[in-house]
ZADO-234697 format. One line per field, with one value per residue (C-alpha): y, x, z; residue number from 1. Coordinates in nm, 3 decimals. Example, Ala and Ser with C-alpha at 12.3 -4.5 7.8 and 13.67 -1.06 7.14 Angstrom:
<atoms>
Y = [-0.450;-0.106]
X = [1.230;1.367]
Z = [0.780;0.714]
k = [1;2]
</atoms>
This chain:
<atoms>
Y = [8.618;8.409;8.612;8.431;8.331;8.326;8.604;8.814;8.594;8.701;8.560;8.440;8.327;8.544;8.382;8.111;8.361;8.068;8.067;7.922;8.023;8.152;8.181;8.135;7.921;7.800;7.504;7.116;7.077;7.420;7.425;7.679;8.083;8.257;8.577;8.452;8.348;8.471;8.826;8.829;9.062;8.730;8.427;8.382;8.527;8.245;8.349;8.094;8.175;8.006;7.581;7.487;7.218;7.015;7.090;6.971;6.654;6.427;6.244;6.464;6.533;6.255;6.363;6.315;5.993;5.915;5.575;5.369;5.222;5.210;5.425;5.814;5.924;6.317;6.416;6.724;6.895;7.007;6.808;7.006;7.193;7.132;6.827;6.859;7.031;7.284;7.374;7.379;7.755;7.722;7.649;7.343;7.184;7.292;7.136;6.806;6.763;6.731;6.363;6.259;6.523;6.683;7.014;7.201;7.336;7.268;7.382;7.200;7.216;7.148;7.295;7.454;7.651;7.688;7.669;7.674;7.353;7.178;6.924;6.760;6.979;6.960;7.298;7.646;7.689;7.895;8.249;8.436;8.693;8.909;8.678;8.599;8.284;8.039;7.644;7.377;7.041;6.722;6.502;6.103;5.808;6.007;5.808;5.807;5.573;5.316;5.343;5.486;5.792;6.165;6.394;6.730;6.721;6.595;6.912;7.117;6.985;7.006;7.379;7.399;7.358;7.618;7.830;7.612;7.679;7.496;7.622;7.960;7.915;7.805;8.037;8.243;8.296;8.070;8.208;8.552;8.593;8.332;8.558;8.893;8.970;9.107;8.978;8.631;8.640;8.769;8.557;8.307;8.427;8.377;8.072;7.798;7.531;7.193;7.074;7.361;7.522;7.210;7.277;7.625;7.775;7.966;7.637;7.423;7.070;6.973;6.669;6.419;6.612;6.997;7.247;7.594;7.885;8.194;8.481;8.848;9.034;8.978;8.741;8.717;8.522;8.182;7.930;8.075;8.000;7.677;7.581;7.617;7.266;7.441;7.340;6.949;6.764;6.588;6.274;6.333;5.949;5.992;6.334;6.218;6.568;6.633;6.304;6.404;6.655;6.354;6.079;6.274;6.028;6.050;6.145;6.173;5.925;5.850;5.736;5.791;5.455;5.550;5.913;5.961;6.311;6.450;6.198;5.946;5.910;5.652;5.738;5.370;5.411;5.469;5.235;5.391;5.695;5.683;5.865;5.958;6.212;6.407;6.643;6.757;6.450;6.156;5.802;5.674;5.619;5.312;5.491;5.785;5.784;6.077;6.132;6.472;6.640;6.545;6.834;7.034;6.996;6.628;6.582;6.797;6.603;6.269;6.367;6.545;6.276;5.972;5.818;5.569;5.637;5.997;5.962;5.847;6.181;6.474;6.757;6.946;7.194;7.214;7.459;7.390;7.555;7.819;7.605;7.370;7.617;7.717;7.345;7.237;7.567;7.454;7.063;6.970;6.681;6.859;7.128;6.904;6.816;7.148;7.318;7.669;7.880;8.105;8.154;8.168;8.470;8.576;8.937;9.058;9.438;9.667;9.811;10.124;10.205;10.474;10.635;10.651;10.824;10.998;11.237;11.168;11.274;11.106;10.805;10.857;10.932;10.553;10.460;10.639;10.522;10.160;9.984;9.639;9.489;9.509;9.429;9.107;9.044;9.029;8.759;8.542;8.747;8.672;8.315;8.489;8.694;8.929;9.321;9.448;9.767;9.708;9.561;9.318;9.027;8.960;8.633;8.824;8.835;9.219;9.272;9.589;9.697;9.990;10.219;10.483;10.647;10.490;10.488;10.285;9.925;10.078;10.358;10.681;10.865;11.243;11.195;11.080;11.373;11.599;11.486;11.477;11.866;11.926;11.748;11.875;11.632;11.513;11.239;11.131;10.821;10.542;10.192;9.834;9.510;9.171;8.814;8.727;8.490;8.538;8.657;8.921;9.020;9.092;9.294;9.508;9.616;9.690;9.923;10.077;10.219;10.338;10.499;10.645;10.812;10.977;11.127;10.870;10.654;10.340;10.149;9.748;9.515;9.142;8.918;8.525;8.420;8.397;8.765;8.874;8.763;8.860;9.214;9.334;9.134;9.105;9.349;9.651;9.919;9.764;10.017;9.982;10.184;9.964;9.561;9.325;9.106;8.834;8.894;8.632;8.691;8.365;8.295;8.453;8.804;9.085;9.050;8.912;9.160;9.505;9.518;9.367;9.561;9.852;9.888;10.198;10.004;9.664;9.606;9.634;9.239;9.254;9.651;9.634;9.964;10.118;10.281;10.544;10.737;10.750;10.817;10.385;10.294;10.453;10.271;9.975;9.979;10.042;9.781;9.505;9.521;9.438;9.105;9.031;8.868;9.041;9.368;9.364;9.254;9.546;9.804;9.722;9.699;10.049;10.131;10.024;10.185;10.499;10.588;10.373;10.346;10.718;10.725;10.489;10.290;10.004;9.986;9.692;9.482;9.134;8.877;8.571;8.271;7.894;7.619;7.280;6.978;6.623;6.288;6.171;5.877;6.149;6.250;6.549;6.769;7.153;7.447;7.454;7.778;7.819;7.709;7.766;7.435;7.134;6.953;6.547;6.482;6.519;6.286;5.935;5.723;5.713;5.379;5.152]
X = [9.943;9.933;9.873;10.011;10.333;10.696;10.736;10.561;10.416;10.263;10.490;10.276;10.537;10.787;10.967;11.037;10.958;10.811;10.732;10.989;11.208;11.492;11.837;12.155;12.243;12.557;12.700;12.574;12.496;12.618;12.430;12.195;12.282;12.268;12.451;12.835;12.634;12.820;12.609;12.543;12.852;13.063;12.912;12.958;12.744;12.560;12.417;12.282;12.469;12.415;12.607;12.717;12.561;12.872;12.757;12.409;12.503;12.530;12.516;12.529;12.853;12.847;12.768;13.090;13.046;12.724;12.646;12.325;11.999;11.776;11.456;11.457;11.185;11.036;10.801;10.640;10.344;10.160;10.172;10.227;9.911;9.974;10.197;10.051;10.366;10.198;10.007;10.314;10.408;10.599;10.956;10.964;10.734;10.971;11.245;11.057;10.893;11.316;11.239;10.975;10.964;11.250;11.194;11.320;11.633;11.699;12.014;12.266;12.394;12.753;12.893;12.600;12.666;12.384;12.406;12.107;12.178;12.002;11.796;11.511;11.753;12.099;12.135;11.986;11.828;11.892;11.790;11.719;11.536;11.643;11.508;11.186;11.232;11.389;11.457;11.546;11.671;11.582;11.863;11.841;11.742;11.496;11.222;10.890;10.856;10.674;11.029;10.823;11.034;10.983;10.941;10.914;10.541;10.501;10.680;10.481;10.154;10.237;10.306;9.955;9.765;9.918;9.645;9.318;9.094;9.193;9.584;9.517;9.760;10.044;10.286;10.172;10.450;10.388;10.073;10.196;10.500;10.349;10.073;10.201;9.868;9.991;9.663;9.625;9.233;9.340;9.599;9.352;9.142;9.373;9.449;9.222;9.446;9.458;9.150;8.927;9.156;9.353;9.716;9.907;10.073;10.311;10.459;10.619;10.747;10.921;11.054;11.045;11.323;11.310;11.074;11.059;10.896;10.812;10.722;10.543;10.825;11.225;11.257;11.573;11.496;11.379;11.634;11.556;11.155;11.191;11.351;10.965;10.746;10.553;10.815;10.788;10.636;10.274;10.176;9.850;9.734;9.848;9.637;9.397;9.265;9.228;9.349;9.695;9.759;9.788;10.029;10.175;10.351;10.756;11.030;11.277;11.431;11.145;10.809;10.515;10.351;10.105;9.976;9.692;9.635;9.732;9.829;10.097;10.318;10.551;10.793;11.062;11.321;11.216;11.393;11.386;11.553;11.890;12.106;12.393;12.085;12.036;12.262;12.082;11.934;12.029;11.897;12.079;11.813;11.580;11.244;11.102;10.801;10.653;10.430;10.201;10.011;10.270;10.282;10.663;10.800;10.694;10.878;11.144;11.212;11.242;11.488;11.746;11.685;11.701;11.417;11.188;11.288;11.407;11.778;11.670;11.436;11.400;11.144;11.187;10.862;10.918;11.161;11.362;11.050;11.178;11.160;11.386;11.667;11.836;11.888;11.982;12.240;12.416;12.419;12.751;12.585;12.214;12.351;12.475;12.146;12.008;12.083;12.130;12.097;11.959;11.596;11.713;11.609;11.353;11.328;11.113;10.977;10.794;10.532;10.413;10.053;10.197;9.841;9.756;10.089;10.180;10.410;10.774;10.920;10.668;10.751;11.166;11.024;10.904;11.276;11.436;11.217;11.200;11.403;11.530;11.741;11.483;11.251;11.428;11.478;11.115;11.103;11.393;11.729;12.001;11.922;11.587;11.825;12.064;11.953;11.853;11.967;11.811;11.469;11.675;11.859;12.232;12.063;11.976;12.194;12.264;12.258;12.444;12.468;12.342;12.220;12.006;11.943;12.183;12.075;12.191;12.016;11.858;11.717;11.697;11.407;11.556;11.640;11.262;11.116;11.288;11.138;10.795;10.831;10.867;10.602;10.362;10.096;10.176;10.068;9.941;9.791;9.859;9.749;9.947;9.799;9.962;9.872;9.868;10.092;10.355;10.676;10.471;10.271;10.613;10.680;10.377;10.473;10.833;10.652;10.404;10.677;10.900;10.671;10.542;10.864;10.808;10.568;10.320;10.002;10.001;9.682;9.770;9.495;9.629;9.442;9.433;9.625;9.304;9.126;9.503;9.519;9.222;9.179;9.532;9.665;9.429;9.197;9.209;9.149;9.309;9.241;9.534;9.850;10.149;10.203;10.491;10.509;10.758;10.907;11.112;11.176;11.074;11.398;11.769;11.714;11.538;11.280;10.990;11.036;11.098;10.876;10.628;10.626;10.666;10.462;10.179;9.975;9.980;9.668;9.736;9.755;10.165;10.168;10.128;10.241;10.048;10.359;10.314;10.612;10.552;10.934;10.935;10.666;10.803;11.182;11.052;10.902;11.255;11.406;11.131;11.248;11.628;11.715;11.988;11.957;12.247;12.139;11.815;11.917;12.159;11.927;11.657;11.884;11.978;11.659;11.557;11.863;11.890;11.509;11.256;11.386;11.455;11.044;11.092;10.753;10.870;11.134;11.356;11.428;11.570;11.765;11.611;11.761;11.588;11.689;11.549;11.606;11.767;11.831;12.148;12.208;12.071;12.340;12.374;12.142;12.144;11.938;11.876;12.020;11.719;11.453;11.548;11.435;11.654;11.624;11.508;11.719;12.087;12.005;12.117;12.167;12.502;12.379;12.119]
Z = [7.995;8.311;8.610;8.933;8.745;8.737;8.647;8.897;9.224;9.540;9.808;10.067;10.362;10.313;10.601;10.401;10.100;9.824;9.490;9.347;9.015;8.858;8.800;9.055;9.323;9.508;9.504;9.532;9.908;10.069;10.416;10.556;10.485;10.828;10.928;10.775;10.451;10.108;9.982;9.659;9.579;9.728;9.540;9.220;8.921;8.776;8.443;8.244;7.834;7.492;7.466;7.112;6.940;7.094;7.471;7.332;7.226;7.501;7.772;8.012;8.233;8.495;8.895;9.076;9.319;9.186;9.177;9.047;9.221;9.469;9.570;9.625;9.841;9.797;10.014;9.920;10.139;9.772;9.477;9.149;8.998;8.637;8.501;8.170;7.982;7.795;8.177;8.360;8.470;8.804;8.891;9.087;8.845;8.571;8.755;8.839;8.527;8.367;8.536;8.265;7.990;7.740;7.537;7.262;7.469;7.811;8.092;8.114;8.534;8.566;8.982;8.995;8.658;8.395;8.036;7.765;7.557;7.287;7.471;7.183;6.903;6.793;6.939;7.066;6.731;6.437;6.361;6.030;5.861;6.141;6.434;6.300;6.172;6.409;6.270;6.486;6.384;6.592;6.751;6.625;6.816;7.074;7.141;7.339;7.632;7.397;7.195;6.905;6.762;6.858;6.568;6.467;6.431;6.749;6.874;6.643;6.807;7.155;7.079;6.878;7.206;7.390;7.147;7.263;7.570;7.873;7.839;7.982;8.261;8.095;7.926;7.661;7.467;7.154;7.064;7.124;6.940;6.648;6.609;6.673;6.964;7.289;7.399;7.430;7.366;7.041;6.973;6.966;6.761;6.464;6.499;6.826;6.895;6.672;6.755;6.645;6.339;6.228;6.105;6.212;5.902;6.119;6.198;5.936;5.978;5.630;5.757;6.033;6.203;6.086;6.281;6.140;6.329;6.180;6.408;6.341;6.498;6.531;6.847;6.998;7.300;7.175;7.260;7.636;7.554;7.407;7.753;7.888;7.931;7.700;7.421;7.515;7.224;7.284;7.062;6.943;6.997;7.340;7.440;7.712;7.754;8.111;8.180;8.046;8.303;8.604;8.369;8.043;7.798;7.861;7.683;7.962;8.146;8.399;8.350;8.543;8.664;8.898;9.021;9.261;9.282;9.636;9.754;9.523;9.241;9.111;8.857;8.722;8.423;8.104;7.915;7.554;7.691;7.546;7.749;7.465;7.319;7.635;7.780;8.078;8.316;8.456;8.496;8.862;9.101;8.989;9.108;9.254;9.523;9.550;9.859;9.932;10.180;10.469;10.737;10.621;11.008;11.074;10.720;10.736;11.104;10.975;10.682;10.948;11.218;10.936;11.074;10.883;10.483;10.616;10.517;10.174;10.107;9.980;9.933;9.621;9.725;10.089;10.282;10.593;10.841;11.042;11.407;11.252;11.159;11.468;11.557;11.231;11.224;11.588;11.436;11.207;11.062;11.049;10.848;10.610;10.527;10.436;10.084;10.051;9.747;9.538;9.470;9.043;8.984;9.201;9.394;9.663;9.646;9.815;9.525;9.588;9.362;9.191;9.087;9.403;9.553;9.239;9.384;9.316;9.640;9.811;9.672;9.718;10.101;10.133;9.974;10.237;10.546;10.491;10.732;10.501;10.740;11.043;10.780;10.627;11.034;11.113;10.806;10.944;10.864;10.614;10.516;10.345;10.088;10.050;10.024;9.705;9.587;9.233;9.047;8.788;8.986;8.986;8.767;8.396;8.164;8.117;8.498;8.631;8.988;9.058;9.410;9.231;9.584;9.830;10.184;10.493;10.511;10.858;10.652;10.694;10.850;10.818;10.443;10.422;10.604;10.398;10.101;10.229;10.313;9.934;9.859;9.632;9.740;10.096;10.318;10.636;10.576;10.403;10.308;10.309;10.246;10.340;10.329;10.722;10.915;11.176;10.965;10.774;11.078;11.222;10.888;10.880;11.236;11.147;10.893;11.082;11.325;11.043;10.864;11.217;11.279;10.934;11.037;10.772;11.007;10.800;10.794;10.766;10.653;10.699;10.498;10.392;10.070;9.839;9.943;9.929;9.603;9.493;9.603;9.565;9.314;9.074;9.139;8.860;9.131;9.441;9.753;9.880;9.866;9.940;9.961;9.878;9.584;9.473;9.130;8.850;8.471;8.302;8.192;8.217;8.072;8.159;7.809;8.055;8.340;8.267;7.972;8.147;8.485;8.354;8.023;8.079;7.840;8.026;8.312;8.702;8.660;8.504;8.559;8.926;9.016;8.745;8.657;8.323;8.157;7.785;7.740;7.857;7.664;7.354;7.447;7.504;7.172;7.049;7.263;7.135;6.762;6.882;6.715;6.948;7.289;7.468;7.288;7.422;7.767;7.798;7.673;7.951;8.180;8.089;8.075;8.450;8.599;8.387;8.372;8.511;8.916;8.958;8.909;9.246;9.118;9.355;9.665;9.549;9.931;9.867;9.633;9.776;9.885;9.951;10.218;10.137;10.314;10.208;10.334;10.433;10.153;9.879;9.661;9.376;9.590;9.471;9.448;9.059;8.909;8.671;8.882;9.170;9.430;9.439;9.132;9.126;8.778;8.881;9.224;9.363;9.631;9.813;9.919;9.801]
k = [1;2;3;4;5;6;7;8;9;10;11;12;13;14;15;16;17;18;19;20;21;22;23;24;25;26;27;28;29;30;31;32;33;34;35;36;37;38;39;40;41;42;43;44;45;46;47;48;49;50;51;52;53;54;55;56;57;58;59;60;61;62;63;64;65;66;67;68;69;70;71;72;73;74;75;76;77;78;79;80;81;82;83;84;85;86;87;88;89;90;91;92;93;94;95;96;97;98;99;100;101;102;103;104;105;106;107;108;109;110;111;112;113;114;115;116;117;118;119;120;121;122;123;124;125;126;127;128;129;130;131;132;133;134;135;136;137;138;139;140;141;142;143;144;145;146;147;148;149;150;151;152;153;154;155;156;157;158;159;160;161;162;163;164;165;166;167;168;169;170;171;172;173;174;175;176;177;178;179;180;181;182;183;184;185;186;187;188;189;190;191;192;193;194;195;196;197;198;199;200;201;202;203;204;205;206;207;208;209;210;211;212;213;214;215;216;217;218;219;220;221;222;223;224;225;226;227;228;229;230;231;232;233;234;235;236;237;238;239;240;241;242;243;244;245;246;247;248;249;250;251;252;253;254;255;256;257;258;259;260;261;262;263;264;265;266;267;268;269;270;271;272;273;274;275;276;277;278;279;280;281;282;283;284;285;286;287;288;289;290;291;292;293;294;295;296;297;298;299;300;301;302;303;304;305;306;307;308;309;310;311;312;313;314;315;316;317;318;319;320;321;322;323;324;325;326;327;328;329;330;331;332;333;334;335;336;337;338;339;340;341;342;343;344;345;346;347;348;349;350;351;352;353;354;355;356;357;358;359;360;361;362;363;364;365;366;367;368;369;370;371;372;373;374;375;376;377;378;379;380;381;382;383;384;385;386;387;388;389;390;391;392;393;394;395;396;397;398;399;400;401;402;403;404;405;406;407;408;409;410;411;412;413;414;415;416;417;418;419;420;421;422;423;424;425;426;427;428;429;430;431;432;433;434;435;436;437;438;439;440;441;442;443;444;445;446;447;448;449;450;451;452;453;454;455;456;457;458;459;460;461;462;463;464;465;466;467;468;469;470;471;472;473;474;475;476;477;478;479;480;481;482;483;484;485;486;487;488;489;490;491;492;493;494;495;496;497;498;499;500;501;502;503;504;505;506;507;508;509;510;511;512;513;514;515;516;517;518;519;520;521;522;523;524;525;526;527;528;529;530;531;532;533;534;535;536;537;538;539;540;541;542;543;544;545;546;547;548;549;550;551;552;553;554;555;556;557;558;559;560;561;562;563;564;565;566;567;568;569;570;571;572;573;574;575;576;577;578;579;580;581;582;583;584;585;586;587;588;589;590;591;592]
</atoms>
């Protein structure tokens, strides 16, 4: 499994609190959340459910006002890591990628509502044998950029190489489930990708259009997977290697012309993209230029001010920077240029290292102390989220709101100091670790004070991303007592966080806060042999309130929120309720 991914990410500016992913948002161009932005209780619930094979058939539901032509500009300050499909394990690549690449399934957006269509397939794919057989049939007439015809083998093969070396990063779901190995290293040691073992039996193809997966336990959530880049099909004459991961071969309805890495790339129409096959995207803007390594505020200042191709822009990676907020908050026609939503479904925590403050009441203690709203202050106030009162977010299918141990959003230092009297194993001292920049500088100081008044010294060691990164995060023995950590499911259930997060059996690298209750473990076994989606969703969900947060192995803090910039002339603009960053594939020009 991936370890910096989705599902659980560092968040390294929490002012502008980015990593991108999962699973609500408002609106199409809502302006900038400040302290009269809607709380999560107010917006609407945005859970992405199951299309029929009619809401998979195409085109896709037309963008009101949206008209054809011209050139949309994004100007990103990072271009994407990975754009290799079976590589790509981040949200805004997810979301960008929809320009050039289809999958098995895919969300359809309609007012900012998500629902899990067939994209490649007819529909969301078909279960049997208790979930652990899945078939999907292909839709006619799509074709590869060359106009050559996509079939199921070429589905089949993209989905072989997510077993060969080289592929570590990308989701490991495929080999996983097809296998039956928790382990990825073992997973690959049944079967080594297409190269090295040839044909996988697990994977049949009896015709040009049928793909039939059988699986080693009942899986209920793979028409969510098969929405992953990992499900995009891969021509075999067409596999550069390496090469692929700069210009893969489209199926959408972009191509890529041109990319020079960090610094360029040119996406025109792909003109054997028939749009009556695909539900999801749209083909209005002629081109796409995408530009990188642009300083955020010198591009973020051009797109609000209009200035050079400003009003025809857009950054899809970059976030309104803090300096620019106030001004673009007092400004009518500023505001109108930033878009406000949910970050899908990502949360923000404060994880405590449970084997290293293993006493319960301890633990409620730091749930009681910690201040959120001076806390979510010090990182920029509202517009960074709403306060969380649970792990799960309002995103998941399953979700319930729950306050296992209410307490006021100021906290409260008395309830905490009573707990630390009963203490079996008190504390004076403790550790927190923190990448360092100005917002979480400001943080660790709003810490240090309320955990003073407890009566608690806490030690802060601010540190740059990477040592961050490597020392806390993936370090098997971090020394370090307390840090904050970014947190998405991979796609609109709970199956890829709880079980992950929480597994005693897992390494500090999913199981951050080395949480161990064998009463879990031995549930979640339960819960992983559930062949029904909403079954399983509602049983961890359970499972999280009823069980696993009264252990307090985390303090849940924030439901986060994303403000992104766009030009004036750039139509369709929203925060994508899956992926959470404005998505390229439902833009256009309002002029060209």
């Amino acid at each position: 499994m991936p370890r910096i991914s989705p599902r659980r990410a560092v968040v390294p500016a929490a002012a502008a609190v980015s990593a991108a992913l999962v699973l609500c948002s408002c609106s199409p161009g809502a302006g900038p959340a400040g302290d009269g932005a809607r709380s999560v209780a107010e917006e609407p619930r945005l859970v992405a459910g199951l299309g029929t094979a009619k809401d998979s058939a195409g085109p896709a539901p037309a963008v009101e006002g949206a008209g054809r032509g011209g050139t949309i500009h994004v100007a990103n300050l990072r271009d994407s890591s990975h754009l290799d499909p079976q590589k790509i394990y981040a949200g805004e690549a997810y979301n960008t990628s929809l320009l050039w690449g289809r999958q098995l399934t895919q969300y359809q957006v309609v007012d900012g509502r998500a629902k899990l269509v067939g994209d490649l397939a007819t529909d969301t794919g078909k279960p049997s044998d208790g979930s652990r057989t899945w078939t999907y049939r292909l839709k006619d007439g799509i074709s590869w950029e060359d106009g050559k015809p996509i079939t199921s083998r070429h589905v089949k093969y993209g989905i072989e190489r997510t077993f060969a070396p080289g592929f570590e990063l990308g989701p490991p779901y495929w080999p996983q489930w097809l296998t039956g190995k928790q382990d990825l290293a073992e997973a690959r040691k049944v079967y080594g990708g297409p190269e090295k073992d040839g044909d996988f039996k697990g994977i049949e193809t009896p015709d040009d259009r049928t793909i039939v997966f059988h699986f080693a336990k009942p899986q209920s959530d793979v028409p969510f997977m098969a929405a992953q880049s990992s499900s995009s099909p891969v021509r075999p004459d067409k596999d550069s290697g390496a090469a692929y991961d700069l210009k893969p071969f489209a199926t959408g309805p972009y191509r890529i012309v041109e990319h020079k890495q960090n610094r360029s790339m040119t996406l025109e129409r792909n003109p054997h993209w028939k749009a009556e096959t695909d539900p999801i995207r749209h083909q209005y803007a002629d081109a796409f230029e995408f530009t990188f390594e642009k300083k955020e505020l010198n591009t973020a200042q051009e797109i609000l001010n209009g200035r050079g191709d400003g009003a025809d822009t857009v950054s899809t990676k970059n976030e309104l920077p803090p300096e620019l907020y106030g001004e673009a908050t007092r400004d009518p026609e500023k505001k109108k240029l930033v878009v406000d939503g949910r970050r899908g479904a990502f949360t923000y925590h404060l994880v405590l290292r449970n084997d290293r403050i293993p006493d319960l009441d301890v633990r409620k203690a730091i749930h009681y102390l910690f201040p959120r709203r001076q806390a979510r202050q010090a990182l920029g106030g509202p517009r960074v989220g709403d306060l969380a009162t649970t792990y799960s977010s309002p995103a998941i299918v399953g979700y319930e709101k729950y306050d296992t141990y209410p307490v006021a959003p100021t906290g409260d230092i008395d309830k905490a100091k009573e707990y630390l009297a009963k203490a079996d194993k008190p504390v004076k001292t403790l550790t927190y670790a923190y990448e360092s920049n100005a917002a979480n500088d400001r943080l660790a100081q709003v810490l240090v004070e309320a955990f003073g008044k407890a009566g608690i010294t806490l030690v802060t060691k601010g540190m740059p991303l990477s040592a961050f990164t490597d020392q806390v995060q993936r370090s098997a023995d971090p020394k370090y007592d307390l840090w904050m950590s970014g947190n998405s499911v991979d796609w609109p259930t709970p199956a890829t966080g709880v079980p992950y997060r929480f597994d005693s059996r897992r390494d500090s690298l999913d199981n951050d806060p080395r949480y161990d209750n064998p009463a879990v473990d031995k549930e979640l076994d339960r819960i992983a042999k559930l062949g029904d989606a909403t079954d399983k969703a509602k049983a961890l969900v359970a499972l999280e309130k009823n069980t696993i947060m009264k252990d307090v192995p985390l303090v849940p803090f924030l439901h986060q929120r994303v403000q992104q910039p766009r030009g004036a002339n750039v139509g369709g603009a929203f925060i994508h309720p899956i992926y959470g960053t404005i998505s390229p594939a439902w833009l256009y020009l309002k002029k060209s």
